[in-house]
VOBAGU-198988 format. One record per residue (C-alpha): residue number from 1; residue in one letter; x, y, z. Coordinates in steps of 0.1 Angstrom, whole numbers. Layout:
+------+------+-------+-------+-------+
| guvo | kese |     u |     v |     w |
+------+------+-------+-------+-------+
|  NUM |    A |     X |     Y |     Z |
...
+------+------+-------+-------+-------+
//
This chain:
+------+------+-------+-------+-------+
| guvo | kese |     u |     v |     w |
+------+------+-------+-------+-------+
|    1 |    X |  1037 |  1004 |  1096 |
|    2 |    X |  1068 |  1003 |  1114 |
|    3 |    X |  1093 |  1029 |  1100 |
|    4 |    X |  1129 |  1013 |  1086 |
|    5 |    X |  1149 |  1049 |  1092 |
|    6 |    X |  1175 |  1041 |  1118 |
|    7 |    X |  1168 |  1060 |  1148 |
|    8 |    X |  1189 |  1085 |  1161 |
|    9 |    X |  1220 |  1073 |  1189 |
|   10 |    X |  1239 |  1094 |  1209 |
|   11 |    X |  1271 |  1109 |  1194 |
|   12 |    X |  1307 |  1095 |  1207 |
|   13 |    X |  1311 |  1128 |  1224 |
|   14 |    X |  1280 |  1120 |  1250 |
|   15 |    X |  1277 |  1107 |  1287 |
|   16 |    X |  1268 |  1080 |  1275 |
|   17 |    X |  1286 |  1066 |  1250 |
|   18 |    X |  1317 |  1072 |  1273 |
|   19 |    X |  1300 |  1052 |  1297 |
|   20 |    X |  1298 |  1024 |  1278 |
|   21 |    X |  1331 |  1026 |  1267 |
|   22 |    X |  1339 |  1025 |  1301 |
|   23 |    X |  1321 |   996 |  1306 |
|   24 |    X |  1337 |   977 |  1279 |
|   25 |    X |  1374 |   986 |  1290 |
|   26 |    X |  1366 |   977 |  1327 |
|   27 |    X |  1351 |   946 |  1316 |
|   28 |    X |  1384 |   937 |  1295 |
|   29 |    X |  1406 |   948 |  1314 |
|   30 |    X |  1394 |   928 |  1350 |
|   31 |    X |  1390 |   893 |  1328 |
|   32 |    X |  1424 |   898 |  1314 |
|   33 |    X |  1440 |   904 |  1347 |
|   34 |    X |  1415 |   875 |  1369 |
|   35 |    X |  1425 |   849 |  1343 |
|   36 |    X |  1464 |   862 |  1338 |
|   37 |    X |  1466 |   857 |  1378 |
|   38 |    X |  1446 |   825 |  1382 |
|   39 |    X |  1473 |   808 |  1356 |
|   40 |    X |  1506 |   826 |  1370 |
|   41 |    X |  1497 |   817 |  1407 |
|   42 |    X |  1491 |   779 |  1392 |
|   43 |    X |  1524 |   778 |  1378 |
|   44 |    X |  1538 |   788 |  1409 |
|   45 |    X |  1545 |   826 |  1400 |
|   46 |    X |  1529 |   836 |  1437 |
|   47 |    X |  1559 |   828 |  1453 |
|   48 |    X |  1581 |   855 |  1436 |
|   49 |    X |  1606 |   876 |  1459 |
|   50 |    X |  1603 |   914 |  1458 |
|   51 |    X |  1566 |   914 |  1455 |
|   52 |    X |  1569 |   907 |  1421 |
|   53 |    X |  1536 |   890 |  1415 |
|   54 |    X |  1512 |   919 |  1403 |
|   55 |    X |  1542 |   931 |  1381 |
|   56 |    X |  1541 |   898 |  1361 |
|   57 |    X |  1504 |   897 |  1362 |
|   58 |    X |  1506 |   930 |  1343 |
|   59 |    X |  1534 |   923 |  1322 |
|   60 |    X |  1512 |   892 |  1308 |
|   61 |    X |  1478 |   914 |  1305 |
|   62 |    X |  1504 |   939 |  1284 |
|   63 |    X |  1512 |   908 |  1261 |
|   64 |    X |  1481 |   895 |  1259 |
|   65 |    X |  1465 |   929 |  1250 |
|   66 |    X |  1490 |   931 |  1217 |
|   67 |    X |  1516 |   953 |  1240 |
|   68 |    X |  1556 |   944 |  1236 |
|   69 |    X |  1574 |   931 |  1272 |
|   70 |    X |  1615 |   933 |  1267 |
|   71 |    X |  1628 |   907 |  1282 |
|   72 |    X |  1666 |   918 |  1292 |
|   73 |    X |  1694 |   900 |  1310 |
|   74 |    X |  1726 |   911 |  1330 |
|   75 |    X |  1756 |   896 |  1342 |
|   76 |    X |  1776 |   923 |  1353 |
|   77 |    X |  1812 |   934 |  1336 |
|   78 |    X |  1825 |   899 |  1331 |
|   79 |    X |  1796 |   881 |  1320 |
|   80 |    X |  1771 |   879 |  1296 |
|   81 |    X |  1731 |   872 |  1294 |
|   82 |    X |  1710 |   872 |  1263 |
|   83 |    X |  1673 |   869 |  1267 |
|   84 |    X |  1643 |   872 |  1245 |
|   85 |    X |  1606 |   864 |  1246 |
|   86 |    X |  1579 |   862 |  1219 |
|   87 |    X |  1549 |   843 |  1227 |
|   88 |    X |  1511 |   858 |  1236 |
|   89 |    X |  1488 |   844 |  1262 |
|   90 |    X |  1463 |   836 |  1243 |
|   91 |    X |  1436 |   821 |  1271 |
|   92 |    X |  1441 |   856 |  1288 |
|   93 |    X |  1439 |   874 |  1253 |
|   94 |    X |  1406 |   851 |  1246 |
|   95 |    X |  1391 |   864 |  1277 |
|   96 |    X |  1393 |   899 |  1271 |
|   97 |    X |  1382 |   898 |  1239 |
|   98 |    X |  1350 |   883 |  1247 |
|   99 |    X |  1345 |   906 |  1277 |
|  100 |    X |  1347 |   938 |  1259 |
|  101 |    X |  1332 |   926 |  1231 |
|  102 |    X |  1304 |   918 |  1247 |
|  103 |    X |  1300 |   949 |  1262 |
|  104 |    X |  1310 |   968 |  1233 |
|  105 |    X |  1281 |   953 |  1209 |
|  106 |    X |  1255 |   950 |  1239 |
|  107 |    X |  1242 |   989 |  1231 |
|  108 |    X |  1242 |   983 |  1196 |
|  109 |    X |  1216 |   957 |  1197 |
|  110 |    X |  1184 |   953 |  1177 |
|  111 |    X |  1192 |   974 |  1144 |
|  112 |    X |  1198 |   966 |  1112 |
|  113 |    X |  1215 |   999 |  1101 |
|  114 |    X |  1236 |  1026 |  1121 |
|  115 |    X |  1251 |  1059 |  1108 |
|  116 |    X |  1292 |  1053 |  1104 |
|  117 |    X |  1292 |  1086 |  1124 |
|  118 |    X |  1272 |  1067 |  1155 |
|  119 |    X |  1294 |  1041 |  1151 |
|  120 |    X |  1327 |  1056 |  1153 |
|  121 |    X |  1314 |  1076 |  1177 |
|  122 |    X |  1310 |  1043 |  1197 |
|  123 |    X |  1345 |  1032 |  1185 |
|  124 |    X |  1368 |  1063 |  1197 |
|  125 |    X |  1359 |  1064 |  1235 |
|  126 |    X |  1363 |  1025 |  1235 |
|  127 |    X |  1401 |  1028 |  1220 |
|  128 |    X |  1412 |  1059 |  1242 |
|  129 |    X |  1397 |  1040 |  1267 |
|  130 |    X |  1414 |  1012 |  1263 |
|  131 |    X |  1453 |  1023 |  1259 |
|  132 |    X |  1451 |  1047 |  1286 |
|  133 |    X |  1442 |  1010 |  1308 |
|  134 |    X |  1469 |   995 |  1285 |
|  135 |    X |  1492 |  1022 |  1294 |
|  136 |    X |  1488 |  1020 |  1329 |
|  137 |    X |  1493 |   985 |  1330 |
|  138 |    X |  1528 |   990 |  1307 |
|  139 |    X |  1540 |  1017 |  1337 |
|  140 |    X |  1534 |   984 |  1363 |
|  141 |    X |  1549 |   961 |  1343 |
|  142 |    X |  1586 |   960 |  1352 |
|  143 |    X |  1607 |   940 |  1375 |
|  144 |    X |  1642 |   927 |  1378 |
|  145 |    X |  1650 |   896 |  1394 |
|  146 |    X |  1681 |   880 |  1405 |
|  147 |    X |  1690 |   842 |  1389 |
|  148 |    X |  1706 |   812 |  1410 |
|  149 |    X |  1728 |   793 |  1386 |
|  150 |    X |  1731 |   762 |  1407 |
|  151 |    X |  1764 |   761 |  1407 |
|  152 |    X |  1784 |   770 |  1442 |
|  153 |    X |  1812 |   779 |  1423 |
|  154 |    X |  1799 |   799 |  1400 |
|  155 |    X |  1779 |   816 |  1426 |
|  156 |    X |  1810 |   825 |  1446 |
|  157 |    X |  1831 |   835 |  1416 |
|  158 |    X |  1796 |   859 |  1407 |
|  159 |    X |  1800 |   874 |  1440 |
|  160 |    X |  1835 |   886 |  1439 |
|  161 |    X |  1836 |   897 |  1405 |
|  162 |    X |  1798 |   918 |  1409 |
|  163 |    X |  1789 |   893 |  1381 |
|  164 |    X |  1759 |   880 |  1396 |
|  165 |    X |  1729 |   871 |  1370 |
|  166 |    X |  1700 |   892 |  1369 |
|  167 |    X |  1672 |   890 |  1344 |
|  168 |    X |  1644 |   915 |  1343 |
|  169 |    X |  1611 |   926 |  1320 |
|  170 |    X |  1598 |   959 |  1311 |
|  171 |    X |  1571 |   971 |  1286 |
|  172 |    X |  1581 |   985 |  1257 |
|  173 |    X |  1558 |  1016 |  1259 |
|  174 |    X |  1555 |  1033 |  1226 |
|  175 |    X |  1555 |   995 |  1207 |
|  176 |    X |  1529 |   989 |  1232 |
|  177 |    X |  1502 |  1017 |  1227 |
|  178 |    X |  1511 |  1012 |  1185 |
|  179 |    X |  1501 |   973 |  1188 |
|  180 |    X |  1476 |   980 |  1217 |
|  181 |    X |  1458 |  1005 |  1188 |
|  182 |    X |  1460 |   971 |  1164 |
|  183 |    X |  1444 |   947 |  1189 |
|  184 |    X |  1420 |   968 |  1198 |
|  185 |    X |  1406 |   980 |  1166 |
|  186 |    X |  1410 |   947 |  1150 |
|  187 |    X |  1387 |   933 |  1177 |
|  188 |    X |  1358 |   962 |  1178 |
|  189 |    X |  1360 |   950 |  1137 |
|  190 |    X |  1354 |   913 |  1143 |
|  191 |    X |  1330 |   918 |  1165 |
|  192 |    X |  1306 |   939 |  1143 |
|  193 |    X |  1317 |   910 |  1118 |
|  194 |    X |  1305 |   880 |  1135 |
|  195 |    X |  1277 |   900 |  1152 |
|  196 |    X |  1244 |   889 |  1132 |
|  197 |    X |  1224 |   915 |  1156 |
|  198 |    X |  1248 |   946 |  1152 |
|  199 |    X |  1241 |   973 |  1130 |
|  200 |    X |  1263 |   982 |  1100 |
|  201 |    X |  1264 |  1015 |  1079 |
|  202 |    X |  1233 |  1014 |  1049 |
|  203 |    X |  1265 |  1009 |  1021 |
|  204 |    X |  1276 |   978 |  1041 |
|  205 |    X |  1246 |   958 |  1046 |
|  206 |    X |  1245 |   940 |  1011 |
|  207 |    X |  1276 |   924 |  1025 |
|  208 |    X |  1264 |   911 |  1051 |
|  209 |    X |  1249 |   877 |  1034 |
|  210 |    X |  1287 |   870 |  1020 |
|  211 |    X |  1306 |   879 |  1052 |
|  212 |    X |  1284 |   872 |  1082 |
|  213 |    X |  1277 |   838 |  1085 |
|  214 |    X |  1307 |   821 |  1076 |
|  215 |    X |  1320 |   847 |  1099 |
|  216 |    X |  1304 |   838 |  1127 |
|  217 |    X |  1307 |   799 |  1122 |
|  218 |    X |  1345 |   802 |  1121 |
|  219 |    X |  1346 |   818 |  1150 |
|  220 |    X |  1322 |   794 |  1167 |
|  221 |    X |  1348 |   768 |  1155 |
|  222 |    X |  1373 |   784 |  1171 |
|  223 |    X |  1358 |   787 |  1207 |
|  224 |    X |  1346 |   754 |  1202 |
|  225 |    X |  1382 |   739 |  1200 |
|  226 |    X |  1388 |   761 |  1230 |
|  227 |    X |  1360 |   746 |  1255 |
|  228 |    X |  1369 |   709 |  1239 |
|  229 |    X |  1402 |   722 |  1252 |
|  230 |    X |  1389 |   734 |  1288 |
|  231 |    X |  1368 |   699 |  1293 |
|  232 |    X |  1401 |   678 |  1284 |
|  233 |    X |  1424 |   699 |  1305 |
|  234 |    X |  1399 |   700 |  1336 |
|  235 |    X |  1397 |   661 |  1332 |
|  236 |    X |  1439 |   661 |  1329 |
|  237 |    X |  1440 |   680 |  1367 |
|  238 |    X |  1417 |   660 |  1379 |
|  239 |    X |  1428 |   624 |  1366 |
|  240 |    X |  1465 |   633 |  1362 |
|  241 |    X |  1495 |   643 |  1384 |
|  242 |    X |  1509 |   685 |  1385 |
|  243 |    X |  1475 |   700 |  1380 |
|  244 |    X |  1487 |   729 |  1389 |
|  245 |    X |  1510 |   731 |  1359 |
|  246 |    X |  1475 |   717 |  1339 |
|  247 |    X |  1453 |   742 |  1348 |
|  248 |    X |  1485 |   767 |  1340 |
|  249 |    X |  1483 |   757 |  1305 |
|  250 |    X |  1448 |   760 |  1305 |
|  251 |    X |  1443 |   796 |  1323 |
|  252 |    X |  1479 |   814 |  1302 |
|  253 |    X |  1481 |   792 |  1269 |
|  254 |    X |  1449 |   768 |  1260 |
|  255 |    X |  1440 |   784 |  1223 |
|  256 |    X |  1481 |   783 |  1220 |
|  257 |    X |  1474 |   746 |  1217 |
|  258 |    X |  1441 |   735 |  1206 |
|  259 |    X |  1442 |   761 |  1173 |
|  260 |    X |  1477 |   745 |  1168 |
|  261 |    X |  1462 |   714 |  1168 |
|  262 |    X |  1434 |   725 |  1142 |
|  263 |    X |  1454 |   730 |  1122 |
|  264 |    X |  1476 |   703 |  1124 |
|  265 |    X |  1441 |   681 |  1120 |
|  266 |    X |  1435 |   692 |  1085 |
|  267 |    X |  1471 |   691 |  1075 |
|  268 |    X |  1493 |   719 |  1084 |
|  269 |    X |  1528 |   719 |  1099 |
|  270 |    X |  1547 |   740 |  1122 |
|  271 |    X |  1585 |   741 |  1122 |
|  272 |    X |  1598 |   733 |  1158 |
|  273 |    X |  1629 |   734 |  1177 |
|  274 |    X |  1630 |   731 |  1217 |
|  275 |    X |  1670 |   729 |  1232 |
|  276 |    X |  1678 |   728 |  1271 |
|  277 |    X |  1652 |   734 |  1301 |
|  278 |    X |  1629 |   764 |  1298 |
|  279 |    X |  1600 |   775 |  1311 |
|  280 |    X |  1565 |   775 |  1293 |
|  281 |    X |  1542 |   751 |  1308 |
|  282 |    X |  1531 |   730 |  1278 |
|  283 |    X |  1519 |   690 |  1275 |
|  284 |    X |  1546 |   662 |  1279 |
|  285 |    X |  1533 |   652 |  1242 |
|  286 |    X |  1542 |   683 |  1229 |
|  287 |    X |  1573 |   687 |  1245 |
|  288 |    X |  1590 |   654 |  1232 |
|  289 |    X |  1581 |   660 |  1198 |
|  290 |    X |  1593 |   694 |  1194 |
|  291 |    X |  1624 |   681 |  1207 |
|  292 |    X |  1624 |   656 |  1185 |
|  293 |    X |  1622 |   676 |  1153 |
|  294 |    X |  1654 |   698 |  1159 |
|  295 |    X |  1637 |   724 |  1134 |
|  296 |    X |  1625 |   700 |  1109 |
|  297 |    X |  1584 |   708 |  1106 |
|  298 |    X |  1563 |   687 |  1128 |
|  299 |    X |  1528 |   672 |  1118 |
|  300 |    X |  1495 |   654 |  1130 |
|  301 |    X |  1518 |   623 |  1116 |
|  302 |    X |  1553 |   633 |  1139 |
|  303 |    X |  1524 |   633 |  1169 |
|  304 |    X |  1510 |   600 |  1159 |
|  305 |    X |  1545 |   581 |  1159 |
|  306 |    X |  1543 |   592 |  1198 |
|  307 |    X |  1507 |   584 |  1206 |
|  308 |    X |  1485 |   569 |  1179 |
|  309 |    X |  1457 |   587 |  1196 |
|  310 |    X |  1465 |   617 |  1179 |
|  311 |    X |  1452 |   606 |  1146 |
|  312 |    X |  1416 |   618 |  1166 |
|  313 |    X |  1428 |   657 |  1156 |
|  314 |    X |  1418 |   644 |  1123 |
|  315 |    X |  1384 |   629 |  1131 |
|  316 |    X |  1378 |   662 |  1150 |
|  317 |    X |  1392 |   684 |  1129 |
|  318 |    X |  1366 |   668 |  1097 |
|  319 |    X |  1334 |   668 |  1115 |
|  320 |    X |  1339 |   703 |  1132 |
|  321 |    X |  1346 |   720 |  1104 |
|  322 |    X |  1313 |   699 |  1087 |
|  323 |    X |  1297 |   716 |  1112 |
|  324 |    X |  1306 |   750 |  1108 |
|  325 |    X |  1299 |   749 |  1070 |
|  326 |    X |  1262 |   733 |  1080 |
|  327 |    X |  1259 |   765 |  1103 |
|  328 |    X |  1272 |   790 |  1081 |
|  329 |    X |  1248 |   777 |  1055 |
|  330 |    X |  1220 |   774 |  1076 |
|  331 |    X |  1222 |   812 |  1094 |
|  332 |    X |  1226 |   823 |  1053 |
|  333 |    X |  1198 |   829 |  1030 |
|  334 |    X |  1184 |   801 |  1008 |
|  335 |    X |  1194 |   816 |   978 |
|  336 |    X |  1226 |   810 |   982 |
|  337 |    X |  1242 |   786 |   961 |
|  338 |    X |  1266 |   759 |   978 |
|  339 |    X |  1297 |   771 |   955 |
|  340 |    X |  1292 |   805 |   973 |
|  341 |    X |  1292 |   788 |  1004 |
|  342 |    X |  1322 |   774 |   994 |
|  343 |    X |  1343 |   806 |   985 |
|  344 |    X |  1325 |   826 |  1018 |
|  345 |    X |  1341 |   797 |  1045 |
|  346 |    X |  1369 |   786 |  1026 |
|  347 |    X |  1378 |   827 |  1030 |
|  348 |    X |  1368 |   826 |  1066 |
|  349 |    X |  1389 |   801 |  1074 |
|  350 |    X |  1419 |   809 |  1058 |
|  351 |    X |  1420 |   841 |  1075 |
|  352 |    X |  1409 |   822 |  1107 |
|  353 |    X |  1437 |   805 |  1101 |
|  354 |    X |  1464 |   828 |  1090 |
|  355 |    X |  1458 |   846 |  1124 |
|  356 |    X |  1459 |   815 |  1144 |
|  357 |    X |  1492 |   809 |  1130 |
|  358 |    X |  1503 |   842 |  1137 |
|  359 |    X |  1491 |   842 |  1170 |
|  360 |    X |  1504 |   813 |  1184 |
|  361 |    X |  1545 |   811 |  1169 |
|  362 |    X |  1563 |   812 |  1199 |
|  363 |    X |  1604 |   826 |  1201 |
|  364 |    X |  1617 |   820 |  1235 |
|  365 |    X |  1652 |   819 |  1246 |
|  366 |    X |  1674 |   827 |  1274 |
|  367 |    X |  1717 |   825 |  1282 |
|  368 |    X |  1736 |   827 |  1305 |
|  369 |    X |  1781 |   826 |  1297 |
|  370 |    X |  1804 |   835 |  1324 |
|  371 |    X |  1838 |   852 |  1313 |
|  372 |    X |  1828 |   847 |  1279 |
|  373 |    X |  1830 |   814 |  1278 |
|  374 |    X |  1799 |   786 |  1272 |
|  375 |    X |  1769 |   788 |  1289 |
|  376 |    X |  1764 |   781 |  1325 |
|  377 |    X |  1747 |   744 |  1325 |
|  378 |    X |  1708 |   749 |  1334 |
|  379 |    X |  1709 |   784 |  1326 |
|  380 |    X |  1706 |   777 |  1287 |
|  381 |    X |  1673 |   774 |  1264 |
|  382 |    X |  1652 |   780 |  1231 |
|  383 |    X |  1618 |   774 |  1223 |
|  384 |    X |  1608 |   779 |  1189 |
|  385 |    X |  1576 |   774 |  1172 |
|  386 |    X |  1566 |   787 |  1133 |
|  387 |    X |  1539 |   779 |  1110 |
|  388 |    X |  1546 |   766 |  1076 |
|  389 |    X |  1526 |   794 |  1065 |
|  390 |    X |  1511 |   788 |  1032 |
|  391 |    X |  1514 |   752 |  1033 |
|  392 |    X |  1490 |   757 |  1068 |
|  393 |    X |  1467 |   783 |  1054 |
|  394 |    X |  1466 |   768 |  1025 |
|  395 |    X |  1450 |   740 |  1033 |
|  396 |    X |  1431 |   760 |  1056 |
|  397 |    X |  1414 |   785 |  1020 |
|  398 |    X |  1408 |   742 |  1004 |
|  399 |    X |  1395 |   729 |  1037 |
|  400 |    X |  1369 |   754 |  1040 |
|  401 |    X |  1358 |   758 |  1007 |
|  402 |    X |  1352 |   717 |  1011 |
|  403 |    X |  1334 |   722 |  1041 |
|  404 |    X |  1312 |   753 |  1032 |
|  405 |    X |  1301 |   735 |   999 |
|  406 |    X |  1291 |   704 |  1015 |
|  407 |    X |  1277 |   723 |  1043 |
|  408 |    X |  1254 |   740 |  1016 |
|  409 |    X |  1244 |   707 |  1004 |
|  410 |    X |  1233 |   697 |  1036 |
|  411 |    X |  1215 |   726 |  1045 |
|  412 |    X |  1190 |   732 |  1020 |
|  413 |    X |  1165 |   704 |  1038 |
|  414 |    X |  1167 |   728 |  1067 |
|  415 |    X |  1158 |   757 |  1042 |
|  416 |    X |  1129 |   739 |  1027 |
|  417 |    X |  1114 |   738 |  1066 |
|  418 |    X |  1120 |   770 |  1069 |
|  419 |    X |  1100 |   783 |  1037 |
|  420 |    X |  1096 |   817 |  1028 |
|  421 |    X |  1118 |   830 |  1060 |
|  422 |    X |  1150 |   816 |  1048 |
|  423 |    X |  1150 |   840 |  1013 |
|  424 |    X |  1166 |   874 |  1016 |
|  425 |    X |  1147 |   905 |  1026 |
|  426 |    X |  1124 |   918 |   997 |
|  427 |    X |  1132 |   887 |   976 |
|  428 |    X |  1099 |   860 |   968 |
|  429 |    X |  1112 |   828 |   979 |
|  430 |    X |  1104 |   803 |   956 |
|  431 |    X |  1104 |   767 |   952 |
+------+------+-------+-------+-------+
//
């Protein structure tokens, strides 16, 4: 008879649980920074003066690791510059995650149960880990940078008067390591959530039919709207003119857009405003309608009036999230009823898609005046991008609960073929 006492683990203090901490930062860390510079050098950041390159490249594996970049802009004594930033790269983001997650989880494999001391054992070398990288790459990322305003004039008036433009980023250290701690401890928590092979403490595992699966399916929901995303963006380079700019979007920004347009599928709205040139690589679609809405909210509807073909966010948007409430049903045990499918996704998804909307608002804007008067043409711009927050995750809590009740419903079939394996541990399965 084979013994049900977890076994013992090594303590957060040993060799090797260091080690595999280690593991799990490296691994973060080196798919952060290989997808951060794959996507700058496409939009062109490789040709920076001053050897600026691997500066950027760190400032954006600071943002995308939950660390604060200050953007800051000078003009010298007669000028002003005004400059602020507020958007995370969420491919990069995407790619650490899964790396140390991965690595984090793989030692913890093949258990049901785990003392909470083994576990935070685990945890603590992971996160000290982890912001001594993140601090690190905070001390890298800084960098000034002088700005061409176009205009000969203006240059030469610049000159004499020491006015010329500069801007510049550096990481905000201390806001940093506090939202580094967030990001990092939020993810070791999600991923011993959607992990259906990692052990949990002995007073957490009755929760594991209610939280688990619909867990799991969200976030399979999410990555699935990323690789539709990849496929679509890939075809775009290929088919399309700028691919460089494509596959930008694609390596710095991708879940920026597709869990934007999730949401926007089953309703939602973002308020939008986009004014003079910037930046942020993003679709031409995208681009006209935020301009278009001047800060009104935009919707699967304001995209439509552009190119009917975005009614298909709506097709996709009802039979993927069919499909996750099939899957979270199906990986659940048969005794659950479809209503408590229902509350379990419609949950998921709501905070699926509470932190999409948090994740992906965007505040970008940079000015340029000279002698205090207007701003220097081309040197001018705001992008702004906000949820309509409960209106959004809102419909996300009624989508899901729609989706995990029918998903119940068409599950049980797949229960019935699996018999007696599909009822909970210790629990006759019957009919």
């Amino acid at each position: 008879m084979v013994s049900q006492t977890p076994r013992a683990a090594p303590t957060g203090g040993s060799a090797r649980a260091w080690r595999d901490a280690l593991a799990t930062v490296v691994a973060g860390f080196a798919a952060m920074t290989v997808v951060a510079a794959a996507g700058l050098a496409c939009a062109g950041a490789g040709d920076l003066p001053e050897g600026a390159f691997p500066h950027v490249v760190a400032a954006v594996v600071v943002m995308a690791a939950g660390g604060a970049v200050e953007v800051s802009g000078d003009a010298g004594p007669l000028a002003g510059a005004e400059a602020t930033l507020e958007v995370l790269p969420l491919s990069v983001s995407l790619a650490g995650a899964l790396a140390a997650g991965y690595f984090f989880l793989r030692p913890l494999h093949n258990r049901a149960v785990a003392r909470p001391r083994e576990l935070l054992g685990r945890a603590v070398p992971s996160v000290v880990l982890w912001l001594l990288a993140l601090l690190g790459s905070a001390l890298l990322a800084r960098q000034d940078f002088g700005v061409s305003t176009g205009d000969p004039a203006v240059a030469v008036i610049g000159e004499l008067l020491d006015a010329a433009p500069t801007v510049g980023f550096r990481a905000d250290v201390p806001a940093t390591l506090l939202f580094g701690l967030l990001w990092i401890l939020g993810l070791l928590l999600i991923a011993l959530l959607v992990s259906r092979r990692a052990p949990l403490p002995v007073g957490l595992v009755r929760f594991h039919t209610a939280v688990r699966p619909a867990a799991f399916a969200t976030m399979l929901l999410l990555l699935s709207y990323v690789v539709i995303g990849v496929v679509v963006g890939l075809v775009a380079a290929a088919t399309q003119g700028d691919a460089g700019r494509t596959l930008a979007v694609v390596l710095l920004g991708l879940p920026n857009l597709v869990w934007i347009a999730l949401t926007l599928g089953f309703g939602g709205s973002w308020e939008a405003r986009v004014e003079g040139a910037f930046g942020l690589p993003m679709p031409q679609l995208l681009d006209e309608v935020l301009r278009d809405a001047d800060g009104a909210p935009v919707d699967v509807a304001s995209f439509a009036a552009r190119d009917p073909r975005a009614w298909w966010m709506v097709v996709a948007a009802a039979v993927l999230l069919l499909a996750t409430g099939v899957l979270a049903a199906v990986r659940s045990p048969a005794h659950v009823r479809p209503w408590q499918h229902a509350l379990h996704l419609g949950a998921a998804l709501a905070l699926a898609t509470l932190a999409a909307c948090l994740l992906c608002r965007v505040q970008a804007a940079y000015g340029l005046s000279l002698l205090g008067i207007g701003e220097v043409e081309g040197l001018g711009g705001e992008l702004v991008l906000d949820p309509v927050l409960w209106r959004t995750v809102g419909l996300g809590l009624l989508w899901g609960a729609v989706a995990g009740f029918l998903g119940g419903l068409l599950a049980r079939p797949l229960h019935r073929r699996r018999g007696p394996a599909g009822a909970p541990a210790g629990t006759a399965a019957h009919g």
